[in-house]
N, C-alpha and C positions, 0 to 999 in steps of 0.2 A: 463384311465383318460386323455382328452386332456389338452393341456398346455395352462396358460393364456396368452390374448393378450400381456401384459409385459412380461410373461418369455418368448415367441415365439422374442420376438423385444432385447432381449438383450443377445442373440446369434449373434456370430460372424458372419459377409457377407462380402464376397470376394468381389463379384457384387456390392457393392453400389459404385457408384463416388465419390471417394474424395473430401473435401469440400477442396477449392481454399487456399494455402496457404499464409499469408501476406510478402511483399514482406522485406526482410532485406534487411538495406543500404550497401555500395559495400563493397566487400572482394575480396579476391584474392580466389574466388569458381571456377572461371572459365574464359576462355581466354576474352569471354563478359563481365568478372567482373572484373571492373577493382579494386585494391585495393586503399579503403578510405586513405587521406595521415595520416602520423602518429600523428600532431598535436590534427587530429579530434578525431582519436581510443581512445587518450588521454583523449579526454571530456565525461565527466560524461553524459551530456545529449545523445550522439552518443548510449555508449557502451548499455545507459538502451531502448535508441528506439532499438538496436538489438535484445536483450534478449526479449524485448517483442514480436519481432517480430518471435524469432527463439522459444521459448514458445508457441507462439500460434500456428507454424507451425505445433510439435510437439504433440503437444495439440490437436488438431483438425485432425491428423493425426490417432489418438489411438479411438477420436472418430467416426473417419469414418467406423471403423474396428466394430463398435455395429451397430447395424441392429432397431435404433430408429430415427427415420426419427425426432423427435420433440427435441430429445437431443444435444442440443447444450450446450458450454462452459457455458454461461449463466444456461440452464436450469439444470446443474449440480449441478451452485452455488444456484439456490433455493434448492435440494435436499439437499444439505450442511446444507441450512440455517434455513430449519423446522426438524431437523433429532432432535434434542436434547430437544426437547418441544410439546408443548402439540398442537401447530398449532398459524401458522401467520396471518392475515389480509392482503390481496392482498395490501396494502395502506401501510401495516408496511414490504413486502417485498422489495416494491418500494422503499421505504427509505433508508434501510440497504443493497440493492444491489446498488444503485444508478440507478432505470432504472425509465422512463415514464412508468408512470400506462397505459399507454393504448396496450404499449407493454409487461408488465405485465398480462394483461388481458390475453392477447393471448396465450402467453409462458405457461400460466396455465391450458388452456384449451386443448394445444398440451401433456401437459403433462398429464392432465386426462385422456386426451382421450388414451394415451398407460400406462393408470391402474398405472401410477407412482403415482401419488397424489390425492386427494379427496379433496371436496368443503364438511365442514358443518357448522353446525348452532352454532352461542356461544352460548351456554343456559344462558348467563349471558345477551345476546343483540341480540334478533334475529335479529336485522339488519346486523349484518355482520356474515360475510362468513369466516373460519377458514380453510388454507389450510394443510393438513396432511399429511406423508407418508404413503404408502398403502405398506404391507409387501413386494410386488416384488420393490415396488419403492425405499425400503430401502436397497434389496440385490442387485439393481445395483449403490445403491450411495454406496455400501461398495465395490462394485468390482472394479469401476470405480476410484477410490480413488485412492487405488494402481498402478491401469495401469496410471491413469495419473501424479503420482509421479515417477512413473518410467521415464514415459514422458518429466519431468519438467526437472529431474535430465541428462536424456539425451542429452537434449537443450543446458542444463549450461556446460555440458562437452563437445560439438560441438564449442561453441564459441569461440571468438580470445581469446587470452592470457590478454588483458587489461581489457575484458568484466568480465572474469573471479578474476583479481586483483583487480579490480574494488570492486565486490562483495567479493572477502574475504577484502578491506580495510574497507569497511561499518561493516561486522561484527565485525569488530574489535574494532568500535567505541563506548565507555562506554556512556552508554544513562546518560543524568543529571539528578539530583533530580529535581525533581518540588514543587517549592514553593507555597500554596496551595492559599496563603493569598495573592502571591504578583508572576504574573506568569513570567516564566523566561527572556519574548519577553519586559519585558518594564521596566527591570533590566537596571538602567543604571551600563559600566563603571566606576571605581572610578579610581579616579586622582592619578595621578602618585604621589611617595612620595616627588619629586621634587618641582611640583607645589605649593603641601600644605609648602613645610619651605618655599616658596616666599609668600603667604600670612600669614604668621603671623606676629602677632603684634612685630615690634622690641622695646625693650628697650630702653624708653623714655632717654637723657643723663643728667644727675645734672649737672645744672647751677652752674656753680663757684661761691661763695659768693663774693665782691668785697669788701676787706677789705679799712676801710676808713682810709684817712692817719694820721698816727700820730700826735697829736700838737706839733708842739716845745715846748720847754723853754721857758717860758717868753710871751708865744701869750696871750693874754685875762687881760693885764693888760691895 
């Protein structure tokens, strides 16, 4: 029995060209790299353009190593994103991944075409198109999972020491309750306990009564 177009594509290849890595901002990698100074390694927004940068290196490194010409980073997270339901709307993928429907379109048809995903009909609304995993589409979003957690974890263990503090100080931060009625961005401040005893009413002072004087002896005759 020969193998499907997908299981043939999600076999390993040596021979495919690595896709282009994104470029991370400077470290001491190399005599050309020069390292970034330590104020910037310090900012939050530096260490996360790394990580992203050294993530997707990572990332798109594991998938060069699958032999699916249509599988990109992107086209994993649609596999991600219909694996747990009965099938998406190309209009409701574009939403939840953040991508233009036009490039949607596309992505879906790269993916049909290597037998990952299927187009059907809602029987609730033949107008729309429901996209679904197809049993090989599901065994490489379970394989791929793995390799690219392995990937992820990879990355985060590559990077400088700040990138990495960075990310264990954010876990460490207890998320707030949310106020359901009243959300927490428009909470004001309350006033120090200082301010409120200089607004309160002080106690009005009694006016001394002016005792009137005495009459003498002898006045009013």
């Amino acid at each position: 029995m020969s193998d499907s177009p997908a299981s043939k594509s999600i076999k390993a290849s040596r021979t495919k060209k690595p896709k282009s890595a994104a470029k991370r901002p400077g470290t001491a990698t190399g005599s050309d790299s020069p390292m970034a100074p330590s104020a910037l390694r310090k900012s939050a927004s530096w260490c996360l353009s790394y990580l992203d940068a050294a993530v997707r290196e990572s990332v798109n490194a594991t998938l060069s190593r699958t032999n699916i010409e249509s599988l990109s980073l992107r086209g994993y997270w649609v596999l991600e994103a219909i694996a747990d339901g009965d099938g998406l709307a190309q209009t409701e993928l574009s939403c939840a991944l953040s991508m233009d429907r036009s490039d949607m379109v596309r992505l879906i048809d790269s993916l049909e075409k290597a037998g990952l995903v299927i187009r059907t009909r809602d029987i609730n609304d033949r107008r729309r198109q429901l996209i679904s995993l197809t049993v090989d589409g599901d065994t490489a979003r379970s394989s791929l999972r793995r390799s690219l957690r392995r990937a992820e974890r990879t990355a985060v263990a590559s990077c400088p020491a700040e990138v990495r503090s960075l990310l264990s100080s954010l876990a460490d931060v207890p998320s707030a309750p949310i106020d359901p009625e009243q959300p927490a961005a428009s909470k004001e401040p309350s006033a120090p306990e200082e301010a409120t005893v200089l607004t309160e009413t002080k106690p009005k002072k009694q006016k001394k009564k002016k005792k009137g004087k005495k009459k003498k002896k002898g006045d009013g005759k």
